[in-house]
N, CA, C and O atoms as a Tripos MOL2 file, in Angstrom:
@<TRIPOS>MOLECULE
protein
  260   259    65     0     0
PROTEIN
NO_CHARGES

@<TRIPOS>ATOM
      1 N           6.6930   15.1550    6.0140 N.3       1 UNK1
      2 CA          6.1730   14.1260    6.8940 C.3       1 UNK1
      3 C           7.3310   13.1650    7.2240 C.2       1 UNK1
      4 O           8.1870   12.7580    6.4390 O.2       1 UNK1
      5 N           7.1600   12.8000    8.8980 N.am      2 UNK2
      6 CA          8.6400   11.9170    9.2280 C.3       2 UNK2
      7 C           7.9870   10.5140    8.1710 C.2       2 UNK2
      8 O           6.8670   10.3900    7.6760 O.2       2 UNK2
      9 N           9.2910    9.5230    8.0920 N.am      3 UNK3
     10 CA          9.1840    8.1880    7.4220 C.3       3 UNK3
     11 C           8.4200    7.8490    8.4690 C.2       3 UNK3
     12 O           7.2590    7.9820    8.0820 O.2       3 UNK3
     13 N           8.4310    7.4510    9.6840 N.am      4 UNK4
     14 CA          7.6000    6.2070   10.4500 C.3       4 UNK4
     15 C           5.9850    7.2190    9.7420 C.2       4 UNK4
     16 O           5.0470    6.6560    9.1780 O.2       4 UNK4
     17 N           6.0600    8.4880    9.9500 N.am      5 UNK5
     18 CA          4.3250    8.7520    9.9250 C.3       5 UNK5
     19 C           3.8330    8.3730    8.5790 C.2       5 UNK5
     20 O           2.6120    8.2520    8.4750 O.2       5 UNK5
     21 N           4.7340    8.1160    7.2850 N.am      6 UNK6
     22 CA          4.3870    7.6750    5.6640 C.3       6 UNK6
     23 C           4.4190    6.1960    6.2330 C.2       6 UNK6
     24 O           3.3870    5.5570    6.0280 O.2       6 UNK6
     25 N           5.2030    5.6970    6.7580 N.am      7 UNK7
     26 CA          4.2150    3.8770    7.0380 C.3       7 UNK7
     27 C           3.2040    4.0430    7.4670 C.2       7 UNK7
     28 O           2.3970    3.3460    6.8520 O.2       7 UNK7
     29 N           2.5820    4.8190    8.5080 N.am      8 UNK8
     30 CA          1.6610    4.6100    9.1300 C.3       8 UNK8
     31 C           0.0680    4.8790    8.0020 C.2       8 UNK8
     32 O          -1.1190    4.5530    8.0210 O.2       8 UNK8
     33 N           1.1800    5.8070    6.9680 N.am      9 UNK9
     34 CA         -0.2790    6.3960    6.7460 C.3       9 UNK9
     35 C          -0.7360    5.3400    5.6360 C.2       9 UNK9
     36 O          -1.8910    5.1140    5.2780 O.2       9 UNK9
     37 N           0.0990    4.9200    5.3100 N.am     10 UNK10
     38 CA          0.4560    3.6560    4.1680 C.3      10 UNK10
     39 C          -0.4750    2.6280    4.4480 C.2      10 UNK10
     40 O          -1.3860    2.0510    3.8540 O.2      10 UNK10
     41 N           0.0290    2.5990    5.4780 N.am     11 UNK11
     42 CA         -0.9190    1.3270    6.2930 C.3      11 UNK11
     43 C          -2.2790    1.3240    6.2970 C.2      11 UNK11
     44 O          -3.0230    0.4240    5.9080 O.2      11 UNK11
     45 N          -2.6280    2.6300    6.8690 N.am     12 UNK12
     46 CA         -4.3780    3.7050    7.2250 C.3      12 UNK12
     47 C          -4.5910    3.6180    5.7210 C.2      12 UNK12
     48 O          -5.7510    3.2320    5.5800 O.2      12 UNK12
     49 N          -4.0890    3.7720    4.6650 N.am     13 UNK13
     50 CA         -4.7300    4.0400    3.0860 C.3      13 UNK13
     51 C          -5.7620    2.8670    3.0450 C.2      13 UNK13
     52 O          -6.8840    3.0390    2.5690 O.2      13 UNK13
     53 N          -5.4460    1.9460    3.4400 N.am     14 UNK14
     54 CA         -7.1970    1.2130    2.6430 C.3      14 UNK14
     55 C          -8.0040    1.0540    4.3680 C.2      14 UNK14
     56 O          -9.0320    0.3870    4.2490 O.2      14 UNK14
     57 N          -7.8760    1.2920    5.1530 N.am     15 UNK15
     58 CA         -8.8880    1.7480    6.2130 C.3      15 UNK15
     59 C          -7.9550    0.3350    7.6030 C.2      15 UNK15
     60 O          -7.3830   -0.7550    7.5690 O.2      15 UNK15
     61 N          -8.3300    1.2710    8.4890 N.am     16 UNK16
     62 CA         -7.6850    0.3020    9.5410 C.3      16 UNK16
     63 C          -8.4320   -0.8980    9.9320 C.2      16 UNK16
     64 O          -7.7320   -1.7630   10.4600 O.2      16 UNK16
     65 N          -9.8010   -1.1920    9.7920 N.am     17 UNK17
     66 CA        -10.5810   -2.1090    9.4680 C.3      17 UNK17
     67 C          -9.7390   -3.4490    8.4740 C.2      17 UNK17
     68 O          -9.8710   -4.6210    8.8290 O.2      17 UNK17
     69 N          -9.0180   -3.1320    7.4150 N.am     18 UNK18
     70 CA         -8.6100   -4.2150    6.5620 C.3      18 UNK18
     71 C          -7.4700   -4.3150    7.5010 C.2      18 UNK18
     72 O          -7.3590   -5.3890    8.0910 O.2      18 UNK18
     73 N          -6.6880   -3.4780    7.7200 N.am     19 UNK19
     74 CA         -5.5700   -4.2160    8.6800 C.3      19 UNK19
     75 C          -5.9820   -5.1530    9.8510 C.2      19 UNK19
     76 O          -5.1910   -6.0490   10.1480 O.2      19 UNK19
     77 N          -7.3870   -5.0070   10.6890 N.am     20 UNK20
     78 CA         -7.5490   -6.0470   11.5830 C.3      20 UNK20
     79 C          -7.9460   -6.8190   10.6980 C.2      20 UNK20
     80 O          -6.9220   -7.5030   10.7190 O.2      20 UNK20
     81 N          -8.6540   -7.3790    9.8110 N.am     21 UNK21
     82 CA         -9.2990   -8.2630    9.1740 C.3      21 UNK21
     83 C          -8.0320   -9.1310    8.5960 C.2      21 UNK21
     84 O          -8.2580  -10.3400    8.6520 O.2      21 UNK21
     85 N          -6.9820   -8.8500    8.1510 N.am     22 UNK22
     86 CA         -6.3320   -9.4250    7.2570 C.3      22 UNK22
     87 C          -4.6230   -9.7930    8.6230 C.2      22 UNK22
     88 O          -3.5670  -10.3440    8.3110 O.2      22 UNK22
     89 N          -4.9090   -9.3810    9.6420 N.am     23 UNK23
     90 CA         -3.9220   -9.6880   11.1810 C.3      23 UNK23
     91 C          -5.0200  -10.5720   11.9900 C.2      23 UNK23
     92 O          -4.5210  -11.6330   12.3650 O.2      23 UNK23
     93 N          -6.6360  -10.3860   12.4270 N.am     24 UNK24
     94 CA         -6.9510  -10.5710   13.0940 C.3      24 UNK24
     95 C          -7.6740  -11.9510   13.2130 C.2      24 UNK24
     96 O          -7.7430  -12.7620   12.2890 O.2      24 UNK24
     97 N          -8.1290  -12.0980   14.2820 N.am     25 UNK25
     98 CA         -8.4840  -13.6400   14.6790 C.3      25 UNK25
     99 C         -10.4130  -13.7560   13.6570 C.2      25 UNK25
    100 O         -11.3870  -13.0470   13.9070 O.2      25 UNK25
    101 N         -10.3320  -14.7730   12.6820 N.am     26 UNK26
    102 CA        -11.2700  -15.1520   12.0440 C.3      26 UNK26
    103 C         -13.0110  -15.0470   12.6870 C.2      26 UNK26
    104 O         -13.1390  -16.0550   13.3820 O.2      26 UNK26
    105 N         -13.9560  -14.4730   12.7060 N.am     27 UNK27
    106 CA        -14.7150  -14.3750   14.1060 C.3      27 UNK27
    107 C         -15.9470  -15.5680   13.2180 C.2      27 UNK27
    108 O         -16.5630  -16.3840   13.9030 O.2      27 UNK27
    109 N         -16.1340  -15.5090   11.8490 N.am     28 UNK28
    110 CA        -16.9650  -16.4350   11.0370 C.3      28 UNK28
    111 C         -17.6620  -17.5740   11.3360 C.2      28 UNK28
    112 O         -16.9740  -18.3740   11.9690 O.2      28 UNK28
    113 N         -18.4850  -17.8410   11.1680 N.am     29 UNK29
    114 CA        -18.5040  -19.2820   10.4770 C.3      29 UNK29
    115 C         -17.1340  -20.6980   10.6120 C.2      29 UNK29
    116 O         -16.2100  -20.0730   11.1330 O.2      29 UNK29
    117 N         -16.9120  -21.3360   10.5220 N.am     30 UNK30
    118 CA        -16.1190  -22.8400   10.0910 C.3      30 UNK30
    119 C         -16.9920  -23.3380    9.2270 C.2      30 UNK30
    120 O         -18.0120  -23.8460    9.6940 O.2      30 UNK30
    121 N         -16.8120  -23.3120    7.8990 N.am     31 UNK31
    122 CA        -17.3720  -23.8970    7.2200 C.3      31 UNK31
    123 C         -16.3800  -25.7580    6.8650 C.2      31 UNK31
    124 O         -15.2440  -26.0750    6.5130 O.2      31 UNK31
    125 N         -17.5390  -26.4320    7.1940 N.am     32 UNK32
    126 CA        -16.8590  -27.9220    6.9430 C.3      32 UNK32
    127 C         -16.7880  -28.7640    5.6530 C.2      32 UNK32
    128 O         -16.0040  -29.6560    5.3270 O.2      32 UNK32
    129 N         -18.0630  -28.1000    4.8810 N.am     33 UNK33
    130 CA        -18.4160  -28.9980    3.6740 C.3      33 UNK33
    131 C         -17.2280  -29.2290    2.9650 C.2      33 UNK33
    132 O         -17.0730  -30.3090    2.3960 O.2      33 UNK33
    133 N         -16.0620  -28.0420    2.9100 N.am     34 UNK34
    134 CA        -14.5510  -28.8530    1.8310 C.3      34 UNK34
    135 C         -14.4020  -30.2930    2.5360 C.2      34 UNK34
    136 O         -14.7830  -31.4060    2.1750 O.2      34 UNK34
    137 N         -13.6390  -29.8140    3.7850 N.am     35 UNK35
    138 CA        -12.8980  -31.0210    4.4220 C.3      35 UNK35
    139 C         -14.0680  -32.6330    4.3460 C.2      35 UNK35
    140 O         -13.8490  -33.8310    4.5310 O.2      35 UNK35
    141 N         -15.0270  -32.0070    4.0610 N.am     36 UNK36
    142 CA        -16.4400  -33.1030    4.2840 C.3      36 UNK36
    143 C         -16.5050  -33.7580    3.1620 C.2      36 UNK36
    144 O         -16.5850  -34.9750    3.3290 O.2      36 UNK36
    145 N         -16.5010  -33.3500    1.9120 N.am     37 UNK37
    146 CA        -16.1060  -33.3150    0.6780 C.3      37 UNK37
    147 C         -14.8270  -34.1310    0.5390 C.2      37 UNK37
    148 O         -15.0210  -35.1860   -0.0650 O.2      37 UNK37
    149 N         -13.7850  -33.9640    0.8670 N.am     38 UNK38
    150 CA        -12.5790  -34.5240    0.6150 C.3      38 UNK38
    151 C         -12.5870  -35.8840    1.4970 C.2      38 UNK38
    152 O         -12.1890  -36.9480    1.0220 O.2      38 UNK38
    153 N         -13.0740  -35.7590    2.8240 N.am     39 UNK39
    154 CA        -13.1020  -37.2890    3.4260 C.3      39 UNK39
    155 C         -13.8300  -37.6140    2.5770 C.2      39 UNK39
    156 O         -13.4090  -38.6840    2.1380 O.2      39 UNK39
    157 N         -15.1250  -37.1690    1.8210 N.am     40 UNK40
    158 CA        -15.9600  -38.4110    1.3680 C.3      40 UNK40
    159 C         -15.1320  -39.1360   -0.0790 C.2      40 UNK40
    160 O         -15.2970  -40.3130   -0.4000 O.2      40 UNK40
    161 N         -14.2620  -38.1900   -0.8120 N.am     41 UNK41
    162 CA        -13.5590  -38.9060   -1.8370 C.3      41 UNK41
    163 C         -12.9740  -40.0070   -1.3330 C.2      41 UNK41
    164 O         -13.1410  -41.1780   -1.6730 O.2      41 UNK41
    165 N         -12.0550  -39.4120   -0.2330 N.am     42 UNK42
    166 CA        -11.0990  -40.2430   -0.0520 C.3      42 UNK42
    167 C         -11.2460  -41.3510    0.7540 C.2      42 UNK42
    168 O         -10.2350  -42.0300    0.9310 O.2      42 UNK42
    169 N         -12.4890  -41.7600    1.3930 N.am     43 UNK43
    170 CA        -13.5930  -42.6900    1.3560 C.3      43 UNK43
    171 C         -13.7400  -43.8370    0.1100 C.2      43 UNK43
    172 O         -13.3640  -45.0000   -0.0390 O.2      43 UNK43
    173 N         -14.4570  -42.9110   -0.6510 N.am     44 UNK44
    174 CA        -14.9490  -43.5650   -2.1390 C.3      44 UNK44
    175 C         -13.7390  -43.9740   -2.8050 C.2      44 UNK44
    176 O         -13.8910  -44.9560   -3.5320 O.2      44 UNK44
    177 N         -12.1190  -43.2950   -2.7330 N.am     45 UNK45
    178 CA        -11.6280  -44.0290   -3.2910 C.3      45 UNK45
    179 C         -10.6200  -45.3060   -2.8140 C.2      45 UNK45
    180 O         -10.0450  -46.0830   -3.5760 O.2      45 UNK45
    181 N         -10.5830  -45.3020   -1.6670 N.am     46 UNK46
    182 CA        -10.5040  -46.4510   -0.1200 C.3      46 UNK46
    183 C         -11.4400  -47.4940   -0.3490 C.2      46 UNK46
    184 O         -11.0090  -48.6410   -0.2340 O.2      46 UNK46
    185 N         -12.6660  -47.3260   -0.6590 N.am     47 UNK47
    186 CA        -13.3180  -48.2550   -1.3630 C.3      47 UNK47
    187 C         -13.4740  -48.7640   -2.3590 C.2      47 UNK47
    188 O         -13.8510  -49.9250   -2.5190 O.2      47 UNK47
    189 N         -13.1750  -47.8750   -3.2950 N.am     48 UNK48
    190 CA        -12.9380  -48.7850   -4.6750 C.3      48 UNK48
    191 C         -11.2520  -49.2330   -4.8790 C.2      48 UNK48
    192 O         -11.0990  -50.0660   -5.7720 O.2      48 UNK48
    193 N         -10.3340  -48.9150   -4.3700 N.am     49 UNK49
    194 CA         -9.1440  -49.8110   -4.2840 C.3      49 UNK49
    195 C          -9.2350  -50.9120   -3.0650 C.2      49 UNK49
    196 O          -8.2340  -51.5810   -2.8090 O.2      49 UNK49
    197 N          -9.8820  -51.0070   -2.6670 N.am     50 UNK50
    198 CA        -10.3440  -52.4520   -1.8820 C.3      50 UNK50
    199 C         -10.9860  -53.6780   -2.9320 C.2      50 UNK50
    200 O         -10.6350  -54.8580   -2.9530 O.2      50 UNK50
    201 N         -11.7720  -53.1820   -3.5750 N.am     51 UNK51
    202 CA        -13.0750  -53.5580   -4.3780 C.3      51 UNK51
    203 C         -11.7890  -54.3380   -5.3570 C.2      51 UNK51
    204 O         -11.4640  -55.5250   -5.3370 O.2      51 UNK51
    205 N         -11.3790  -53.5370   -5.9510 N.am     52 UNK52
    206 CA        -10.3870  -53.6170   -7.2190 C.3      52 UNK52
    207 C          -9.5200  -54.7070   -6.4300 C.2      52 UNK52
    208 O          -9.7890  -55.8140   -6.8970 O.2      52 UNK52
    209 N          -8.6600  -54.7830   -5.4920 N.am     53 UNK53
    210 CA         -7.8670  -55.2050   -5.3300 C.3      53 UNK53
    211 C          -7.5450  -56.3840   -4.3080 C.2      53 UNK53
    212 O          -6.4540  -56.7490   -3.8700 O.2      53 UNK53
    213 N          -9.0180  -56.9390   -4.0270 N.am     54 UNK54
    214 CA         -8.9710  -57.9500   -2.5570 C.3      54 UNK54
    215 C          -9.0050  -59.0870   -3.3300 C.2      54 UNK54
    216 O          -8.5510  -60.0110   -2.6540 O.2      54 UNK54
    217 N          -9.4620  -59.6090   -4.8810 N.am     55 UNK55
    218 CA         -9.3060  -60.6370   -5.1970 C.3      55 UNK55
    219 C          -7.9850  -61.0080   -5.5810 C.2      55 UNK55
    220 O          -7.4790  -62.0410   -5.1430 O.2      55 UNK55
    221 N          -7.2310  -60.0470   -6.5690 N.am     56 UNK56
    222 CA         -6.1940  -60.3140   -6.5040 C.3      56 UNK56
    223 C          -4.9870  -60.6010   -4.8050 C.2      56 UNK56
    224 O          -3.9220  -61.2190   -4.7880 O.2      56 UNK56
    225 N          -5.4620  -60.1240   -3.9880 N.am     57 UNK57
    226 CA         -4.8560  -60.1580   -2.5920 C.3      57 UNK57
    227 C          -4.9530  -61.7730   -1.7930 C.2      57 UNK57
    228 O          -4.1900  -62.3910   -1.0510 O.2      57 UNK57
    229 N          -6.1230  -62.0150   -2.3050 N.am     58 UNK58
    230 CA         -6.9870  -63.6800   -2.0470 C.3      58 UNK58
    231 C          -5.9160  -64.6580   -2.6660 C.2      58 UNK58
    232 O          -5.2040  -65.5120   -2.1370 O.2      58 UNK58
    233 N          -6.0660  -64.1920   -4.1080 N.am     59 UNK59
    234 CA         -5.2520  -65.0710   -4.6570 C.3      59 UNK59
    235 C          -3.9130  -64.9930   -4.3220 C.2      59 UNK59
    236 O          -3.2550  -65.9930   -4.6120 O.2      59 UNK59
    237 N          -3.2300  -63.9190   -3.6980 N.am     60 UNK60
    238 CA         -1.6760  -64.2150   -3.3410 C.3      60 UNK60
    239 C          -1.7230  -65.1530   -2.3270 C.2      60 UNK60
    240 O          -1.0660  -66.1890   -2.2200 O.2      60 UNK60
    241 N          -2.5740  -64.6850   -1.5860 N.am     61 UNK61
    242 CA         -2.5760  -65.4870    0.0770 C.3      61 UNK61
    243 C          -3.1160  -66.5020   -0.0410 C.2      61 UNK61
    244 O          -3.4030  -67.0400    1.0280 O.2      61 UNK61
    245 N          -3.4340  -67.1040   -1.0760 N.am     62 UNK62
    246 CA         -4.0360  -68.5630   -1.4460 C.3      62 UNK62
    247 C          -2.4020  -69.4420   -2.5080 C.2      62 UNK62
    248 O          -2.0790  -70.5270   -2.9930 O.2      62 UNK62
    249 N          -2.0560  -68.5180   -2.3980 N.am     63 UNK63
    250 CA         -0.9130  -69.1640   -3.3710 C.3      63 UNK63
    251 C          -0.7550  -69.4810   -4.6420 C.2      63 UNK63
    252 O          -0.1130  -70.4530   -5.0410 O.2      63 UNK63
    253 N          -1.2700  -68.7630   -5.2540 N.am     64 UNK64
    254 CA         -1.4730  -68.3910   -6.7270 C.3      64 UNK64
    255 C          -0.7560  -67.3190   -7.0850 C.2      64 UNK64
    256 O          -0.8690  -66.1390   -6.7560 O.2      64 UNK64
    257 N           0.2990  -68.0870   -8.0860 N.am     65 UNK65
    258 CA          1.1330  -66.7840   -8.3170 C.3      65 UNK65
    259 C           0.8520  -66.7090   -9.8090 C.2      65 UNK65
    260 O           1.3250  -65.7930  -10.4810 O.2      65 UNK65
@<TRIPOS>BOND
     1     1     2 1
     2     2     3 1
     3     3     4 2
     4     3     5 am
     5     5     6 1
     6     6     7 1
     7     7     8 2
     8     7     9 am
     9     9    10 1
    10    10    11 1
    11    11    12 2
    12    11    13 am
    13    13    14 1
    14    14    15 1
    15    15    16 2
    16    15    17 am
    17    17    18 1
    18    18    19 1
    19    19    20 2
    20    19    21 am
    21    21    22 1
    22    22    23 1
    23    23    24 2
    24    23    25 am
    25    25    26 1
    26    26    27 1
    27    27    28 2
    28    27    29 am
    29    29    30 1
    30    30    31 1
    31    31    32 2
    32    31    33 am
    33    33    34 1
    34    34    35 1
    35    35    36 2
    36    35    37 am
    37    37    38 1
    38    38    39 1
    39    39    40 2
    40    39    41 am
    41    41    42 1
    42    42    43 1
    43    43    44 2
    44    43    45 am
    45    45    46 1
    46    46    47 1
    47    47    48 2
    48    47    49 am
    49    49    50 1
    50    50    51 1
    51    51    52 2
    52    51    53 am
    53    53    54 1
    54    54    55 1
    55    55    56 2
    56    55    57 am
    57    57    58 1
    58    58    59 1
    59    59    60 2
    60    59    61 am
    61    61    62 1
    62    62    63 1
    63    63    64 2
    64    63    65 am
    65    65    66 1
    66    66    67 1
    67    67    68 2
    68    67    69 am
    69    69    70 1
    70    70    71 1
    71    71    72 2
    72    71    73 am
    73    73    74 1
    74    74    75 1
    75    75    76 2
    76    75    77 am
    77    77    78 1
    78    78    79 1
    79    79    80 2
    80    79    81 am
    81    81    82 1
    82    82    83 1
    83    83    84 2
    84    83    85 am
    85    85    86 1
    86    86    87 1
    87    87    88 2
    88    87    89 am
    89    89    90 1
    90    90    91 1
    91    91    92 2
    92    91    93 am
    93    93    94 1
    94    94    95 1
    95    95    96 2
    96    95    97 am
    97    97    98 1
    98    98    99 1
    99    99   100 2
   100    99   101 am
   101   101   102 1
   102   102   103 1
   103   103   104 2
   104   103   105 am
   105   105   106 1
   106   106   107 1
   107   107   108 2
   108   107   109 am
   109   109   110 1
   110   110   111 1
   111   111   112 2
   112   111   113 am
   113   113   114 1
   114   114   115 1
   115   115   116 2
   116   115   117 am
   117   117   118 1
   118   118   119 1
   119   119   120 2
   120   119   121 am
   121   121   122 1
   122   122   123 1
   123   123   124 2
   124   123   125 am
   125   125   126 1
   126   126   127 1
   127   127   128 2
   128   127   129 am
   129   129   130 1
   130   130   131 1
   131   131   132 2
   132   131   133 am
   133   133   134 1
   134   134   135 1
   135   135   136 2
   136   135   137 am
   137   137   138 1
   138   138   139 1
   139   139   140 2
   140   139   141 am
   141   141   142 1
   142   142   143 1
   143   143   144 2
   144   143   145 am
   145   145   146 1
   146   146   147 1
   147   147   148 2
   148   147   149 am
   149   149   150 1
   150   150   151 1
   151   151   152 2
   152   151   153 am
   153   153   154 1
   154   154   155 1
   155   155   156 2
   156   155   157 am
   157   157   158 1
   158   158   159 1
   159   159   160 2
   160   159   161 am
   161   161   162 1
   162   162   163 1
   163   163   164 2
   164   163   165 am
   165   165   166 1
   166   166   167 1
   167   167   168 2
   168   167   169 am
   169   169   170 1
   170   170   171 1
   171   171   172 2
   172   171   173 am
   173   173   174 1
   174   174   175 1
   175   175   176 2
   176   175   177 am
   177   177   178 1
   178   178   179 1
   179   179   180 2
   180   179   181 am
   181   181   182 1
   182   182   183 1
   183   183   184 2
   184   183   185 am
   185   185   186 1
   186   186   187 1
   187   187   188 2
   188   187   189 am
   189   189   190 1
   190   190   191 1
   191   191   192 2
   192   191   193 am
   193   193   194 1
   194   194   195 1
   195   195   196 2
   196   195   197 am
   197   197   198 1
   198   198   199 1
   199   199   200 2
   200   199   201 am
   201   201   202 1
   202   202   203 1
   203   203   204 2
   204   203   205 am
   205   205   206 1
   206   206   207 1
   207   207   208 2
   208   207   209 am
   209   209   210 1
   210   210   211 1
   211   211   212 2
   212   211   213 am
   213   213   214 1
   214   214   215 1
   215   215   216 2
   216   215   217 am
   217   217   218 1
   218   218   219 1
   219   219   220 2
   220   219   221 am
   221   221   222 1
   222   222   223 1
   223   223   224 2
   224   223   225 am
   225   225   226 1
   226   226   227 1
   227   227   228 2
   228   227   229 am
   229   229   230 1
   230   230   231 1
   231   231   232 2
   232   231   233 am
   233   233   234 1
   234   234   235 1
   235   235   236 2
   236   235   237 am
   237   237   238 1
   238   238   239 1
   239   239   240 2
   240   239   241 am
   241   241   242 1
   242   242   243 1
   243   243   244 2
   244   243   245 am
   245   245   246 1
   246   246   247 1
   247   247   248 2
   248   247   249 am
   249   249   250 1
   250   250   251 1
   251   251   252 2
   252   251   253 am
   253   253   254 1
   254   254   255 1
   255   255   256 2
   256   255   257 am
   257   257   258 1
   258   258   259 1
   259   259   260 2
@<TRIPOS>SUBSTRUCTURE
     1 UNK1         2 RESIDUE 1 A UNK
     2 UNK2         6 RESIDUE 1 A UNK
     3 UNK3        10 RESIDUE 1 A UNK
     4 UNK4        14 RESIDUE 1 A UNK
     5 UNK5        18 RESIDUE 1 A UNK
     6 UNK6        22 RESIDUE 1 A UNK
     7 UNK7        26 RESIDUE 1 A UNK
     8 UNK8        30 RESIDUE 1 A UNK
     9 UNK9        34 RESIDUE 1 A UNK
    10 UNK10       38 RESIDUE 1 A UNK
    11 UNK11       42 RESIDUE 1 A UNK
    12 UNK12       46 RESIDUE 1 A UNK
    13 UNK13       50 RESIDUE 1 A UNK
    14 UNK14       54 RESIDUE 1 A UNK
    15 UNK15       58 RESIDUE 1 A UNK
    16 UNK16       62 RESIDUE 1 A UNK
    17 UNK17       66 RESIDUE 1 A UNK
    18 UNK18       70 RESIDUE 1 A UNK
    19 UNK19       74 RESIDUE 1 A UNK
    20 UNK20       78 RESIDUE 1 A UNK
    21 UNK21       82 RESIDUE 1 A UNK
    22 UNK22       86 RESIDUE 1 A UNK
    23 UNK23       90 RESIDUE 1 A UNK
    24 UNK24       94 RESIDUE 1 A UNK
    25 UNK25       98 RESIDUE 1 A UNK
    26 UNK26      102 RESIDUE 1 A UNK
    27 UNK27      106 RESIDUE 1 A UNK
    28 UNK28      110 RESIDUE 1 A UNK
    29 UNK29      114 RESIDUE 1 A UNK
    30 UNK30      118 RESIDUE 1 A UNK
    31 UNK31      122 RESIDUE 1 A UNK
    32 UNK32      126 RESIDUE 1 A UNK
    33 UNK33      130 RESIDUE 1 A UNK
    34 UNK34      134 RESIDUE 1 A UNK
    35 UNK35      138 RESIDUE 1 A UNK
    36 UNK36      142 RESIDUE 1 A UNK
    37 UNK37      146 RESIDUE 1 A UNK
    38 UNK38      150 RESIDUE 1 A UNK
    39 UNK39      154 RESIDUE 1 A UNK
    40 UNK40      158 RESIDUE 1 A UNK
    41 UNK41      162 RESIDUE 1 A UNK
    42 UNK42      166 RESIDUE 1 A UNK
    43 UNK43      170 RESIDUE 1 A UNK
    44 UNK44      174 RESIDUE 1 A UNK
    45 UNK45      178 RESIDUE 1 A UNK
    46 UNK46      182 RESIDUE 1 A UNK
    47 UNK47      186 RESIDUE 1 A UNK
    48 UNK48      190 RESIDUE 1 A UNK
    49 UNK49      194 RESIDUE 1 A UNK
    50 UNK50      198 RESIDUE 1 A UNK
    51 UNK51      202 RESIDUE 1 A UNK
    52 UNK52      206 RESIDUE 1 A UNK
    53 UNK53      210 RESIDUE 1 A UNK
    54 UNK54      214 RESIDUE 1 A UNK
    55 UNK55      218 RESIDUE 1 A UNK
    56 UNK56      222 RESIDUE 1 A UNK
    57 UNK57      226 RESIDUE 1 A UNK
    58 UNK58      230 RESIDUE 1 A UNK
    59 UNK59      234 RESIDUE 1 A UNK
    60 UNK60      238 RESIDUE 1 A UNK
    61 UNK61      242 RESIDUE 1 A UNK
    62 UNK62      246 RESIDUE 1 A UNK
    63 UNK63      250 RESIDUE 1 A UNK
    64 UNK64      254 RESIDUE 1 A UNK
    65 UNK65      258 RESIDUE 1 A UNK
């Protein structure tokens, strides 16, 4: 067998189906809940370093050192 036809067949061994799947354009779902998930941390923790940290901020800008 020529070399290019052992790539090819190399390739064909787990079915030409996985080669589009694993080259081809995603056709699925978008699932959002990670990214939805991660804004909401990074939310919650935007809010609690506010929380934590506006009195001390008061007091600089009040002149209390």
């Amino acid at each position: 067998m020529p070399a290019e036809r052992q790539g090819v067949a190399v390739l064909n061994a787990a079915g030409s189906g996985r080669i589009q799947q694993l080259v081809g354009a995603h056709a699925g779902k978008t699932n959002f809940r990670p990214a939805l998930a991660l804004t909401l941390c990074f939310a919650l923790l935007g809010a609690a370093w506010l929380a934590i940290c506006t009195p001390y901020l008061q007091a600089l800008l009040q002149g209390c050192w």
